[in-house]
Backbone of each chain as nested JSON, in Angstrom:
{
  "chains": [
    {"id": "A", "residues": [
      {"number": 1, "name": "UNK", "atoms": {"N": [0.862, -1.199, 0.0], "CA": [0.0, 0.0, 0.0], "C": [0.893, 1.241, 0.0]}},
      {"number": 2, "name": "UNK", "atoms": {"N": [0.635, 2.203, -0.785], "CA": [1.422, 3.417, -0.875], "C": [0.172, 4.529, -0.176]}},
      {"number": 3, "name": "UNK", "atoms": {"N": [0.623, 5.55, -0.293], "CA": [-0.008, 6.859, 0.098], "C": [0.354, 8.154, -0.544]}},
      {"number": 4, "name": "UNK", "atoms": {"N": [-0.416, 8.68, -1.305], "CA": [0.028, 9.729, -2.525], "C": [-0.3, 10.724, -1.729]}},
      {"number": 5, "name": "UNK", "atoms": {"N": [-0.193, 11.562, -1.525], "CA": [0.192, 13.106, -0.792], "C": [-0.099, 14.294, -2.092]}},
      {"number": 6, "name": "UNK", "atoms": {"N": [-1.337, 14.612, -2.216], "CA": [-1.311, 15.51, -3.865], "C": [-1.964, 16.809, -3.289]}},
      {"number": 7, "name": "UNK", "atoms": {"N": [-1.419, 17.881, -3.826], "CA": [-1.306, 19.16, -3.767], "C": [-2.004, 19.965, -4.979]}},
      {"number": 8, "name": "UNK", "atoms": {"N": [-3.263, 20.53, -4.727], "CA": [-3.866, 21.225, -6.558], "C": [-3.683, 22.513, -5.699]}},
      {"number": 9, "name": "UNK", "atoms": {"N": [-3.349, 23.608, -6.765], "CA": [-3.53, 25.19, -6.535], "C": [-3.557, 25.62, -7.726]}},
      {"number": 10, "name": "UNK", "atoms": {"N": [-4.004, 27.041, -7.67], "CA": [-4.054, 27.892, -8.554], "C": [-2.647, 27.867, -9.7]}},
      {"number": 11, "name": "UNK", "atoms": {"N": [-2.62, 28.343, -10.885], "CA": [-1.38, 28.364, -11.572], "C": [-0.958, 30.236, -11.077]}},
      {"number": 12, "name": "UNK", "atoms": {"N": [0.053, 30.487, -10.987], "CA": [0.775, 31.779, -10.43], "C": [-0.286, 32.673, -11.159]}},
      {"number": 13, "name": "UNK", "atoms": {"N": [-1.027, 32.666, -12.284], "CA": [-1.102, 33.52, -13.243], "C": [-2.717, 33.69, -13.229]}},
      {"number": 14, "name": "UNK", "atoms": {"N": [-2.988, 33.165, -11.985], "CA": [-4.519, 32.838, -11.686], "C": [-4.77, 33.878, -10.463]}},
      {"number": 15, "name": "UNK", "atoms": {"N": [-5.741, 34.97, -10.422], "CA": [-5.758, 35.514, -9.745], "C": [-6.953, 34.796, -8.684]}},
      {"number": 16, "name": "UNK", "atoms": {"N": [-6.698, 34.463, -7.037], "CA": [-7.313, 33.968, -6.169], "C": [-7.973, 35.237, -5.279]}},
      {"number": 17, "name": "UNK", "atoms": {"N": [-8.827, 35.721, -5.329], "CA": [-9.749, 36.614, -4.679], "C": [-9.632, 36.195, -2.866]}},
      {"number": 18, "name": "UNK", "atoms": {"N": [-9.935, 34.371, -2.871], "CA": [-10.268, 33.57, -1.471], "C": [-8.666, 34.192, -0.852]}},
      {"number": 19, "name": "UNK", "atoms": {"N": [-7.679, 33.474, -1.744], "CA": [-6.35, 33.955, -1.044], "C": [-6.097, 35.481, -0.301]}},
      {"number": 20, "name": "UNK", "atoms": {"N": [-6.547, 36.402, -1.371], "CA": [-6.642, 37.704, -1.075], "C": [-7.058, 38.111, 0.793]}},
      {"number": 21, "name": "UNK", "atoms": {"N": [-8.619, 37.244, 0.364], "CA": [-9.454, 37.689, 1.285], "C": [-9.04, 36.461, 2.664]}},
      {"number": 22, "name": "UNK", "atoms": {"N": [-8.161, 35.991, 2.685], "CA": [-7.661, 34.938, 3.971], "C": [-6.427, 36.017, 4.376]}},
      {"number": 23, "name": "UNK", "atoms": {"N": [-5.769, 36.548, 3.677], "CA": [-4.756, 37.573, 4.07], "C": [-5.257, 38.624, 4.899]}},
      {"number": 24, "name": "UNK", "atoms": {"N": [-5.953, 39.546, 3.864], "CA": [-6.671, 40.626, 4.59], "C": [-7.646, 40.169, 6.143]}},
      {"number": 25, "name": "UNK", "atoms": {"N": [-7.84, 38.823, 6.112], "CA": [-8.513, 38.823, 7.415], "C": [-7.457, 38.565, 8.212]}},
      {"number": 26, "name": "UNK", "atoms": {"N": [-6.301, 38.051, 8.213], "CA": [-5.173, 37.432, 9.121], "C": [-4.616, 39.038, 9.678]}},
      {"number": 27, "name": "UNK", "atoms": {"N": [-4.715, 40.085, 8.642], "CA": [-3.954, 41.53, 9.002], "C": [-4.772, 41.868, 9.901]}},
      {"number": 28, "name": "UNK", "atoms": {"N": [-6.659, 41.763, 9.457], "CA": [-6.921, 42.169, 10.568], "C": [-7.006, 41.546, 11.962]}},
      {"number": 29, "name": "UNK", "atoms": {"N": [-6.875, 40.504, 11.971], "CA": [-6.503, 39.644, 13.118], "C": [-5.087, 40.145, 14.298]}},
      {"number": 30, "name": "UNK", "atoms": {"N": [-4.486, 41.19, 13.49], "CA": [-3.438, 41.474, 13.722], "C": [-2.294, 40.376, 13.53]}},
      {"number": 31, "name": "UNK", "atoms": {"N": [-2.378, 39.812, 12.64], "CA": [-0.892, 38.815, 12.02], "C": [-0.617, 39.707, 10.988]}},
      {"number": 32, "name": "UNK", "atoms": {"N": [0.136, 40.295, 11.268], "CA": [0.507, 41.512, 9.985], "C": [1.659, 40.793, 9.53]}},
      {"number": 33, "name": "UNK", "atoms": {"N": [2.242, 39.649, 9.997], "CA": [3.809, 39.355, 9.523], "C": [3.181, 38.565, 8.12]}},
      {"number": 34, "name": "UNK", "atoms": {"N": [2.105, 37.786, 7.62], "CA": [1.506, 37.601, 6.872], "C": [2.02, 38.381, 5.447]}},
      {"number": 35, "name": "UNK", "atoms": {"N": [2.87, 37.681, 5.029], "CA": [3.392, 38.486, 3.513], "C": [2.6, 38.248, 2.519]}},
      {"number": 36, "name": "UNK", "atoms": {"N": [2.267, 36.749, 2.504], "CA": [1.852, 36.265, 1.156], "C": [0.534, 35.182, 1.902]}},
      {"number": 37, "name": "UNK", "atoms": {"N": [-0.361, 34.635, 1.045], "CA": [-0.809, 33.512, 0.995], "C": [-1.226, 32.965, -0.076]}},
      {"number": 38, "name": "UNK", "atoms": {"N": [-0.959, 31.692, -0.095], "CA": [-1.609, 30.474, -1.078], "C": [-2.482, 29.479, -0.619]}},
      {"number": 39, "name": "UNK", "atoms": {"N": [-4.033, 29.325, -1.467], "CA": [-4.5, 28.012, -0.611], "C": [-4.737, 27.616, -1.899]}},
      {"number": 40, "name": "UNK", "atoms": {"N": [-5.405, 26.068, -1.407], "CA": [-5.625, 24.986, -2.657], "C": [-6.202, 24.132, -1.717]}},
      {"number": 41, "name": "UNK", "atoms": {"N": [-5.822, 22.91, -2.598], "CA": [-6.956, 21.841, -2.328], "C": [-5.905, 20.642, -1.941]}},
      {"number": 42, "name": "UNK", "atoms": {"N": [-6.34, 19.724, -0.978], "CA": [-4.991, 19.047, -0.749], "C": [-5.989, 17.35, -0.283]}},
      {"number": 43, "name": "UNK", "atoms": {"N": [-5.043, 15.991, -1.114], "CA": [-5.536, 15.263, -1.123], "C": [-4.947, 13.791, -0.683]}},
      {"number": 44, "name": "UNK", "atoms": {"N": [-5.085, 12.864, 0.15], "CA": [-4.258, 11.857, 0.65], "C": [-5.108, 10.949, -0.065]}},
      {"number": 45, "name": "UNK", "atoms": {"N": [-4.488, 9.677, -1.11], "CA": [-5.045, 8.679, -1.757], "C": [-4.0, 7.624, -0.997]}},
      {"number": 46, "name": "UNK", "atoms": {"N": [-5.018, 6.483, -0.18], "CA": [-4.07, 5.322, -0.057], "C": [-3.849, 4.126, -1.496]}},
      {"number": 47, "name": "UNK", "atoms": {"N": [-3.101, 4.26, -1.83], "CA": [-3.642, 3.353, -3.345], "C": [-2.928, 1.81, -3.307]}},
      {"number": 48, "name": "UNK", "atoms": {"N": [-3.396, 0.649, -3.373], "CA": [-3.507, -0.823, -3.426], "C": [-2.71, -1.207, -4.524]}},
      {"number": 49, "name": "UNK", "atoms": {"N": [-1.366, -0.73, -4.735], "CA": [-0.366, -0.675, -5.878], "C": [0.82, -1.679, -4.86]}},
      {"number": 50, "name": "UNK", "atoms": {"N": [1.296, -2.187, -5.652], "CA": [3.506, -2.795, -5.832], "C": [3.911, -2.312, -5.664]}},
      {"number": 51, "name": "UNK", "atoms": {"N": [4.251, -0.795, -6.548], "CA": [5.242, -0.39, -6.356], "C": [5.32, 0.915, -6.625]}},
      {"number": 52, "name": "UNK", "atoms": {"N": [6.133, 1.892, -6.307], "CA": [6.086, 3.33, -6.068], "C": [5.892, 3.576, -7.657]}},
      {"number": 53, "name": "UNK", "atoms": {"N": [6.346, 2.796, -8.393], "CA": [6.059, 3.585, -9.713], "C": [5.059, 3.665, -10.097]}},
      {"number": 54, "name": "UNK", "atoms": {"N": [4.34, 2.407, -9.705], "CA": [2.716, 2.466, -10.221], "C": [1.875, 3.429, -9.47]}},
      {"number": 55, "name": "UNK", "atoms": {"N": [2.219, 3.416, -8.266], "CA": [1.663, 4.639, -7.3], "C": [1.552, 6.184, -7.99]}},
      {"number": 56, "name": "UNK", "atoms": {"N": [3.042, 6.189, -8.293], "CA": [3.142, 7.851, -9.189], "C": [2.342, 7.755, -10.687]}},
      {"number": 57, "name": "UNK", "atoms": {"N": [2.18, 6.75, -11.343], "CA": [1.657, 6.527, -12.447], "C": [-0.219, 6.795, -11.817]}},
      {"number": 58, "name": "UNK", "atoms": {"N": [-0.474, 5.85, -11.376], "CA": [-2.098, 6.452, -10.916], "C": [-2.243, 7.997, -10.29]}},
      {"number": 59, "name": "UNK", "atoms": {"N": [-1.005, 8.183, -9.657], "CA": [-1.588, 9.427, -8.453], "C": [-1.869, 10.243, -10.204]}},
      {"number": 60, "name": "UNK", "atoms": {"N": [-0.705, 10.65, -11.231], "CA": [-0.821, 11.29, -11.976], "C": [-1.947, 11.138, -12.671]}},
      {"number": 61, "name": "UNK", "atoms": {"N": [-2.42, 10.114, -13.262], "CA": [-3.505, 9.757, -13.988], "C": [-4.697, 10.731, -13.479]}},
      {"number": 62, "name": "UNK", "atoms": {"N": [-5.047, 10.235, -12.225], "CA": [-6.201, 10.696, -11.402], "C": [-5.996, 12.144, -11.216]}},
      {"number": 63, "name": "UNK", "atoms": {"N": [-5.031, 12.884, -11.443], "CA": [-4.802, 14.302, -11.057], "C": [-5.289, 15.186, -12.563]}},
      {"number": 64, "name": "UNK", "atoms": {"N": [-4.471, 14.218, -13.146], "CA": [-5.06, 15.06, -14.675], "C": [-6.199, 14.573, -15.357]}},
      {"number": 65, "name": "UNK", "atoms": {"N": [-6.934, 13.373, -14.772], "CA": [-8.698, 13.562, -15.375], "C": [-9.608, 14.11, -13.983]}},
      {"number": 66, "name": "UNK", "atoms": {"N": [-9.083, 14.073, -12.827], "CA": [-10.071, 14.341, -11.892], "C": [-9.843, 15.279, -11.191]}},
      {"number": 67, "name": "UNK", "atoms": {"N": [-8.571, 15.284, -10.621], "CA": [-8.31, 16.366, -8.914], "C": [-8.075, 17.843, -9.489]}},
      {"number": 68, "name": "UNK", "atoms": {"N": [-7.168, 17.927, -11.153], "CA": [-7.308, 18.786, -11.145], "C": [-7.889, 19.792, -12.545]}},
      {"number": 69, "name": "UNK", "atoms": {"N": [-7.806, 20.876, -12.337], "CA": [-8.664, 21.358, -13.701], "C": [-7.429, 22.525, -14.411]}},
      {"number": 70, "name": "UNK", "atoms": {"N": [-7.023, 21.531, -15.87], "CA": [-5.606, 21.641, -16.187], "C": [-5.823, 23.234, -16.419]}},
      {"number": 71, "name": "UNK", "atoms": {"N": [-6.812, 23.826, -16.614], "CA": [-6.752, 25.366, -17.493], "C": [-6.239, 26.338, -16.75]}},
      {"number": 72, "name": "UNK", "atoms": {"N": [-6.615, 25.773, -14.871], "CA": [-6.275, 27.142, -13.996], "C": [-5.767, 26.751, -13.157]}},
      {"number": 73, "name": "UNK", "atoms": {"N": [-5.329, 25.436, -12.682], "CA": [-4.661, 24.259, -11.581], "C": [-3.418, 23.854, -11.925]}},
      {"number": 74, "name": "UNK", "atoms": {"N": [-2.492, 23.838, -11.018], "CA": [-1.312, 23.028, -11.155], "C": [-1.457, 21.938, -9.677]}},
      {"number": 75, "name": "UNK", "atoms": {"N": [-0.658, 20.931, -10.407], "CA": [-0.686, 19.704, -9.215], "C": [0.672, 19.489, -8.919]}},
      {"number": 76, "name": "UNK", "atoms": {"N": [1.076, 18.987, -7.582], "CA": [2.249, 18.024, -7.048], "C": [1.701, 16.935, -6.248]}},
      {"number": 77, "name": "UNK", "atoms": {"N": [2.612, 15.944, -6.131], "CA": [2.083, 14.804, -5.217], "C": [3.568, 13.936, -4.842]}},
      {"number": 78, "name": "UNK", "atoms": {"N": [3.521, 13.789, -3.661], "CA": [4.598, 12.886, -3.149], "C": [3.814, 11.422, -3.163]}},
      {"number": 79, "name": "UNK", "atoms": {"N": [4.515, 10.544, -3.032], "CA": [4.136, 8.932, -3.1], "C": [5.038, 8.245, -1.683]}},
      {"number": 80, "name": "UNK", "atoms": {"N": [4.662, 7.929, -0.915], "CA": [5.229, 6.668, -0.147], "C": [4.739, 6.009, 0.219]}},
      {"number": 81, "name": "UNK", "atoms": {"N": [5.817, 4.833, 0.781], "CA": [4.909, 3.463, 1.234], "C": [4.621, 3.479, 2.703]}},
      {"number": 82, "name": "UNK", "atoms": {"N": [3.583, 2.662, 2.904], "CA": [2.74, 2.88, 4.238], "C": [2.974, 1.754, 4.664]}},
      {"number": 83, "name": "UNK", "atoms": {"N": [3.856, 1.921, 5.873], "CA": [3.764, 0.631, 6.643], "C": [3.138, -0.398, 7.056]}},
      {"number": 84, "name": "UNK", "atoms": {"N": [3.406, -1.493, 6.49], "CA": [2.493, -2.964, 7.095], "C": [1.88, -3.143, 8.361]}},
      {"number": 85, "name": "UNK", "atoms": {"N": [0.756, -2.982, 8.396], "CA": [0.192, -3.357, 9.64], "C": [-0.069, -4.629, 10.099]}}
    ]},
    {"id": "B", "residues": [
      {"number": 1, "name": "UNK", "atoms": {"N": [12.605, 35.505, 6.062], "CA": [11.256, 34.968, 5.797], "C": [11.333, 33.384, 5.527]}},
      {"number": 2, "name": "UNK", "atoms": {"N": [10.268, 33.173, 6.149], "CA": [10.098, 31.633, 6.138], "C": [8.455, 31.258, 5.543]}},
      {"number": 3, "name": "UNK", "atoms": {"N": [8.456, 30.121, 5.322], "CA": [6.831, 29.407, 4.843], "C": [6.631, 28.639, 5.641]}},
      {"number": 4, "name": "UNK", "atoms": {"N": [5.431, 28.911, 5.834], "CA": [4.486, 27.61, 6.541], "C": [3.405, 26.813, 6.012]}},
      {"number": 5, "name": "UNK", "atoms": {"N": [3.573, 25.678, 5.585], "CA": [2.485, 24.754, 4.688], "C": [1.982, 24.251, 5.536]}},
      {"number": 6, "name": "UNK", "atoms": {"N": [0.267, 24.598, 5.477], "CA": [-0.48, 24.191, 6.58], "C": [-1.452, 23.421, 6.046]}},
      {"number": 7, "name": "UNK", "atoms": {"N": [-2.024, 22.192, 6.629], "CA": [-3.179, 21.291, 6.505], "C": [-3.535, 21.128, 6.944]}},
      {"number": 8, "name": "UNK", "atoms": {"N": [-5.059, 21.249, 6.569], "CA": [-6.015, 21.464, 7.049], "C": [-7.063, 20.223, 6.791]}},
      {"number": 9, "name": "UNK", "atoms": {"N": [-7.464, 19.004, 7.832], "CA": [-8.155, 18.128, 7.535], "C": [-9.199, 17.961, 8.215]}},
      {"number": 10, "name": "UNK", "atoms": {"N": [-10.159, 17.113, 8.332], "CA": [-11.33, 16.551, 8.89], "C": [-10.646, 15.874, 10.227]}},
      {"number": 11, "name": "UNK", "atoms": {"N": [-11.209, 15.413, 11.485], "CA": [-10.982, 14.782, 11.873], "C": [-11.227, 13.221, 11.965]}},
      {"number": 12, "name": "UNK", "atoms": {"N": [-10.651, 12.377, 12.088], "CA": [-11.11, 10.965, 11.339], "C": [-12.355, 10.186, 12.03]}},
      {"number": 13, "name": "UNK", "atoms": {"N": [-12.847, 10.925, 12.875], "CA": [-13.98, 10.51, 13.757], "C": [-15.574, 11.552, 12.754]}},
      {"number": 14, "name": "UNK", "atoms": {"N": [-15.374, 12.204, 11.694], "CA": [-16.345, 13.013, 11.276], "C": [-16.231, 12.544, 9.57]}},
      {"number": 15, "name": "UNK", "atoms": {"N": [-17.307, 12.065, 9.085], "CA": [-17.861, 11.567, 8.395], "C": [-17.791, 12.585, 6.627]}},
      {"number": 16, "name": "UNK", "atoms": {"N": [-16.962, 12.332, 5.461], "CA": [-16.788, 13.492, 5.02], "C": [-17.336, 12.654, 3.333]}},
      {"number": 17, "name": "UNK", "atoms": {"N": [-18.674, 13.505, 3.078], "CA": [-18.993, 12.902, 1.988], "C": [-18.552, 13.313, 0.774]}},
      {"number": 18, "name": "UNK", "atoms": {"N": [-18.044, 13.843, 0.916], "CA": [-17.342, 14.367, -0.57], "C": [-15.819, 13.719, -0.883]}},
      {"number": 19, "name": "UNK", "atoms": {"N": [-15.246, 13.693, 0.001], "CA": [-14.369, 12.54, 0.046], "C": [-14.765, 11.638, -0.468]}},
      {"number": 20, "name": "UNK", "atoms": {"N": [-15.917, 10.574, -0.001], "CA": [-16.925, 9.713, -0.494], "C": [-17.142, 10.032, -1.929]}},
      {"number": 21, "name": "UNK", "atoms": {"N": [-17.443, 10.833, -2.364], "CA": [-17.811, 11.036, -3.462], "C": [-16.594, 11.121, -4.791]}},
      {"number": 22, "name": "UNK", "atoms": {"N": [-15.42, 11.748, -4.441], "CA": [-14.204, 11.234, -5.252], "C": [-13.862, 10.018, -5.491]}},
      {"number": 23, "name": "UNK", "atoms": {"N": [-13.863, 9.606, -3.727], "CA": [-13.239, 7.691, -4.283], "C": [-14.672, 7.337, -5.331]}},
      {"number": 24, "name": "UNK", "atoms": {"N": [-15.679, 7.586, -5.268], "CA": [-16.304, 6.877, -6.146], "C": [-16.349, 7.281, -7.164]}},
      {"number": 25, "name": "UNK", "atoms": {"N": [-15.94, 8.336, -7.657], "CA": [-15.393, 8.64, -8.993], "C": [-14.419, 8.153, -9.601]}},
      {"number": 26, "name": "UNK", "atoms": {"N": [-13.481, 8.002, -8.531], "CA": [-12.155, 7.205, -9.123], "C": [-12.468, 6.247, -9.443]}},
      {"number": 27, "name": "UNK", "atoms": {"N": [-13.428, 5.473, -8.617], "CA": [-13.627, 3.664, -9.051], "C": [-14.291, 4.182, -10.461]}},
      {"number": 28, "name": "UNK", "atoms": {"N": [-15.621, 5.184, -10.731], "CA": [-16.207, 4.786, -11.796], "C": [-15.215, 4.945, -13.191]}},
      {"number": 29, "name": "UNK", "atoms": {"N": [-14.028, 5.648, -13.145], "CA": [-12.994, 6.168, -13.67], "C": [-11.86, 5.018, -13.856]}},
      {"number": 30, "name": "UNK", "atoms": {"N": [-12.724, 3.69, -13.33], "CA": [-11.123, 2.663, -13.165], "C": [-10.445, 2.726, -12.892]}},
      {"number": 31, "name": "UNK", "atoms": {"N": [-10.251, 4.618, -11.849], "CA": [-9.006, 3.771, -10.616], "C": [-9.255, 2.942, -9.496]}},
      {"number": 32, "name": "UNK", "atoms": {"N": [-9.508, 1.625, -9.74], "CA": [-9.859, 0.829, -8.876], "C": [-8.893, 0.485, -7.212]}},
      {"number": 33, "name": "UNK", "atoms": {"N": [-7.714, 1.044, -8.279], "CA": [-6.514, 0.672, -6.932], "C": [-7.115, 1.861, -5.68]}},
      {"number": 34, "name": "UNK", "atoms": {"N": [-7.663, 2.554, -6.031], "CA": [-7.526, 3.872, -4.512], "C": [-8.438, 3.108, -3.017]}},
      {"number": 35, "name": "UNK", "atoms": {"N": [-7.999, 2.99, -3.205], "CA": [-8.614, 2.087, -1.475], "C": [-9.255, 3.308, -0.419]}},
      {"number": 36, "name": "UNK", "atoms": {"N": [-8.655, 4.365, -0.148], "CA": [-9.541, 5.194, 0.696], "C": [-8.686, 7.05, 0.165]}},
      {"number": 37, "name": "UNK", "atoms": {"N": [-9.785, 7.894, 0.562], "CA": [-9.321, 8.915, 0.21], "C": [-10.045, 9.766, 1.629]}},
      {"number": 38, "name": "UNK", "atoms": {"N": [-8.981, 10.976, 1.323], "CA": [-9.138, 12.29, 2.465], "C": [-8.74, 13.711, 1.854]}},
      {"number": 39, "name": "UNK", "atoms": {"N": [-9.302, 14.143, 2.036], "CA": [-9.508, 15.57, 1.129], "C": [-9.484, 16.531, 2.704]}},
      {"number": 40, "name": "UNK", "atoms": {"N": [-9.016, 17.822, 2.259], "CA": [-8.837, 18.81, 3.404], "C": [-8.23, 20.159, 2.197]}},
      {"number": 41, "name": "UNK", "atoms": {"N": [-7.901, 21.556, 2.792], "CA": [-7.338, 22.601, 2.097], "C": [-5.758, 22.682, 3.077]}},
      {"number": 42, "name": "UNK", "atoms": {"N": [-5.422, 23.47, 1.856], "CA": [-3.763, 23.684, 1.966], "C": [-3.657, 25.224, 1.916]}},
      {"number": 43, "name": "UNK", "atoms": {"N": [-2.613, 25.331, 2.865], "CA": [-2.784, 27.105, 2.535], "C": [-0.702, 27.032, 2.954]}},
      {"number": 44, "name": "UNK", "atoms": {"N": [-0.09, 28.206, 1.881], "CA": [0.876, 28.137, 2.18], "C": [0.959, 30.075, 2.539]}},
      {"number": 45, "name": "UNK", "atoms": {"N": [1.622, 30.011, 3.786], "CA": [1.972, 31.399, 4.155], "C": [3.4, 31.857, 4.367]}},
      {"number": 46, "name": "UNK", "atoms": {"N": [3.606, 33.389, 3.892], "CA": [4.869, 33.336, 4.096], "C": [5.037, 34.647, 4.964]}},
      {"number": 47, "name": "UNK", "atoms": {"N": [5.958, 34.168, 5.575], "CA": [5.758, 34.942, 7.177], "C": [7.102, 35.818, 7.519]}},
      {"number": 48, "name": "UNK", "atoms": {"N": [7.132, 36.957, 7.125], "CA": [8.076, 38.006, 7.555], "C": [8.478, 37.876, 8.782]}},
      {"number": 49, "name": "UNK", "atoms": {"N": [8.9, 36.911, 9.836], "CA": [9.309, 36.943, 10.714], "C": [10.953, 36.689, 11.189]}},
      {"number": 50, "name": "UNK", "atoms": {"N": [11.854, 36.369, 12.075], "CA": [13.049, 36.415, 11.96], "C": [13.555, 35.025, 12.322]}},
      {"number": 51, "name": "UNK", "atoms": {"N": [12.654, 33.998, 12.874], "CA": [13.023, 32.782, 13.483], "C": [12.074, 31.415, 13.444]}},
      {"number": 52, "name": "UNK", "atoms": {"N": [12.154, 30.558, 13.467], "CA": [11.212, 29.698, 12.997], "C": [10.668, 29.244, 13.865]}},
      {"number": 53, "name": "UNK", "atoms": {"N": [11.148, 29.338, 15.064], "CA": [10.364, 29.328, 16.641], "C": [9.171, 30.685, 16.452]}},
      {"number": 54, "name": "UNK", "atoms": {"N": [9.354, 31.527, 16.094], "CA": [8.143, 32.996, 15.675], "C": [7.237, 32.29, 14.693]}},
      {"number": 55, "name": "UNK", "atoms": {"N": [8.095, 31.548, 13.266], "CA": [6.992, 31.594, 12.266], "C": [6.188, 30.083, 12.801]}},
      {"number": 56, "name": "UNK", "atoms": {"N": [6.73, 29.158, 13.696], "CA": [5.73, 28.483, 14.439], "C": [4.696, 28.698, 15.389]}},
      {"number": 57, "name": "UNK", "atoms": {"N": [5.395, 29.728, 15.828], "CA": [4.313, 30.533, 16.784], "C": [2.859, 30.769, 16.114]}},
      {"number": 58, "name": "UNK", "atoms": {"N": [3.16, 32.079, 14.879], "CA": [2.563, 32.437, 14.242], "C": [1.321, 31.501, 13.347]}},
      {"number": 59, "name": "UNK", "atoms": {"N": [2.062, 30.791, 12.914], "CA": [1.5, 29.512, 11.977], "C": [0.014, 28.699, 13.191]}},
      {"number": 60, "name": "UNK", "atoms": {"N": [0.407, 28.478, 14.116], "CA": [-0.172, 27.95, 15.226], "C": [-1.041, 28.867, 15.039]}},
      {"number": 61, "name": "UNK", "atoms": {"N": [-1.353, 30.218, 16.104], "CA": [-2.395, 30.931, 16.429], "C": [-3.303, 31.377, 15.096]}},
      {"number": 62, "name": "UNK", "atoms": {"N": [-2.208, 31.552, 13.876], "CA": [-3.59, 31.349, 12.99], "C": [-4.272, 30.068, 12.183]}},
      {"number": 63, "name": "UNK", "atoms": {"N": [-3.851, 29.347, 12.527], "CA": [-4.56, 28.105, 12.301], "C": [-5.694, 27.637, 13.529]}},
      {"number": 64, "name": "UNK", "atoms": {"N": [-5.5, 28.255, 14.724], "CA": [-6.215, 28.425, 15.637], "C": [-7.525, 29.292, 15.919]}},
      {"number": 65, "name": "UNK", "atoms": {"N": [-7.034, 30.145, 15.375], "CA": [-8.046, 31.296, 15.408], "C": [-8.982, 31.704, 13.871]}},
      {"number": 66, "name": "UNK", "atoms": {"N": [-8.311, 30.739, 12.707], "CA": [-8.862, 31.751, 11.682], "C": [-8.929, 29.929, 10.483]}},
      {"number": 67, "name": "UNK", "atoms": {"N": [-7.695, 28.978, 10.71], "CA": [-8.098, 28.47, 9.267], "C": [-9.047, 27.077, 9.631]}},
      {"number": 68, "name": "UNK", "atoms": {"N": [-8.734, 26.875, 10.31], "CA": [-9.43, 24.95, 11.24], "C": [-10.335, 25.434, 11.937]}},
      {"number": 69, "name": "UNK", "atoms": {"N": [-11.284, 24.692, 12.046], "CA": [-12.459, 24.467, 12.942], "C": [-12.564, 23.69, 13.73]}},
      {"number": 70, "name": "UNK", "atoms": {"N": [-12.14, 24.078, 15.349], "CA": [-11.509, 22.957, 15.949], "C": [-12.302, 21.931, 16.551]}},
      {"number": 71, "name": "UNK", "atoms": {"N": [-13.917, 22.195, 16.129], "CA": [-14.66, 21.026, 16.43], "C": [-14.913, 20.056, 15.38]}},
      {"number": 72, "name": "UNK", "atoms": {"N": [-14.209, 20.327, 14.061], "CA": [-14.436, 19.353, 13.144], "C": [-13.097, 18.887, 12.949]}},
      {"number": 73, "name": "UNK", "atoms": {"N": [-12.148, 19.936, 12.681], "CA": [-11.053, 20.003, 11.874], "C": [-9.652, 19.85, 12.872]}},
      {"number": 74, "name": "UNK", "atoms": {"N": [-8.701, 19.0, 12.083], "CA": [-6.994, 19.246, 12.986], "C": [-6.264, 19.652, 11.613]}},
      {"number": 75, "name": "UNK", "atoms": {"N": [-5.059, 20.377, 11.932], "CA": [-3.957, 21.204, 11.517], "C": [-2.959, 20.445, 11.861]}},
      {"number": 76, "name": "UNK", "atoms": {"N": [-1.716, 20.549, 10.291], "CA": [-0.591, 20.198, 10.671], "C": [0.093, 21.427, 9.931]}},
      {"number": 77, "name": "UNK", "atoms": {"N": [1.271, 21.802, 10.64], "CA": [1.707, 22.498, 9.414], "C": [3.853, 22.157, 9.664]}},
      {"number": 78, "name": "UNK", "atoms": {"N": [3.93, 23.054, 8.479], "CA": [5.598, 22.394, 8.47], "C": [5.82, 24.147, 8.302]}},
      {"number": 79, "name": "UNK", "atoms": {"N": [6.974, 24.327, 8.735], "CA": [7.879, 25.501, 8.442], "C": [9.02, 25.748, 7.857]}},
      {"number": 80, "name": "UNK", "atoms": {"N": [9.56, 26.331, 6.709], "CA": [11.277, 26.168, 6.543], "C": [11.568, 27.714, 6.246]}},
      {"number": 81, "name": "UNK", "atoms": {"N": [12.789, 27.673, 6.112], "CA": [13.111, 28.819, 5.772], "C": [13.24, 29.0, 4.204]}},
      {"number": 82, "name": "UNK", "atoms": {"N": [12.966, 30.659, 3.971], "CA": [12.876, 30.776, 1.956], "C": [14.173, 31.279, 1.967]}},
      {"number": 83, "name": "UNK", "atoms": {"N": [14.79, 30.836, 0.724], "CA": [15.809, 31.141, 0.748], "C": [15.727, 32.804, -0.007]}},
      {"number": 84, "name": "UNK", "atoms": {"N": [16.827, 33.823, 0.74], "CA": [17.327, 35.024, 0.262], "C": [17.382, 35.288, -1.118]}},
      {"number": 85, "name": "UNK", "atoms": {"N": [16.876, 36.323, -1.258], "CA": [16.259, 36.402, -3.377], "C": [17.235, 37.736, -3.436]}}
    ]}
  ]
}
């Protein structure tokens, strides 16, 4: 059993309004050290694979027909194996 | 300046149907291998502060006060330093 670790966000060139407006509330919260923010969408797949390659081969598959939406999304995903219970 | 990548999940005792609703997309999609899935948001912040004991500080109280819901939701987050531009 592996465990894919996948990461969707905005592409840089995508303007996020939500991001905007999670900042501006953190300033007023008084966290002014708050430079930047990024959010997205974040996803743990345990997947019933051999071997890490097949793991990275599905996590990708599933990212580019499902998790993410190629026009305004970029994806990452780490893969490891999950210890035998 | 440092980043803090924060996650933001369900707790595994609260019931999350949309989660539900991906893995069963994946199966109808023939990724049959995904055995279980967990969905949550990602937010990456970058924190004008001088020490990573501060940008943990920081990272904490607003994940406390502003991104998790601490009757549904737990937070993990990681910190490093950005490197000098």
């Amino acid at each position: 059993m592996f465990l894919a670790q996948v990461h969707v966000t905005y592409k840089p060139s995508i303007l996020d309004p939500q991001a905007v407006a999670i900042k501006n509330a953190m300033h007023r919260l008084n966290f002014t050290t708050v430079d930047a923010v990024t959010q997205g969408k974040y996803f743990e797949l345990t997947l019933d694979v051999d071997s890490a390659e097949q793991a990275q081969a599905q996590a990708e598959a599933i990212c580019d027909q499902l998790l993410a939406n190629p026009n305004m999304e970029t994806y990452r995903y780490d893969v490891k194996e999950l210890a035998q219970s």
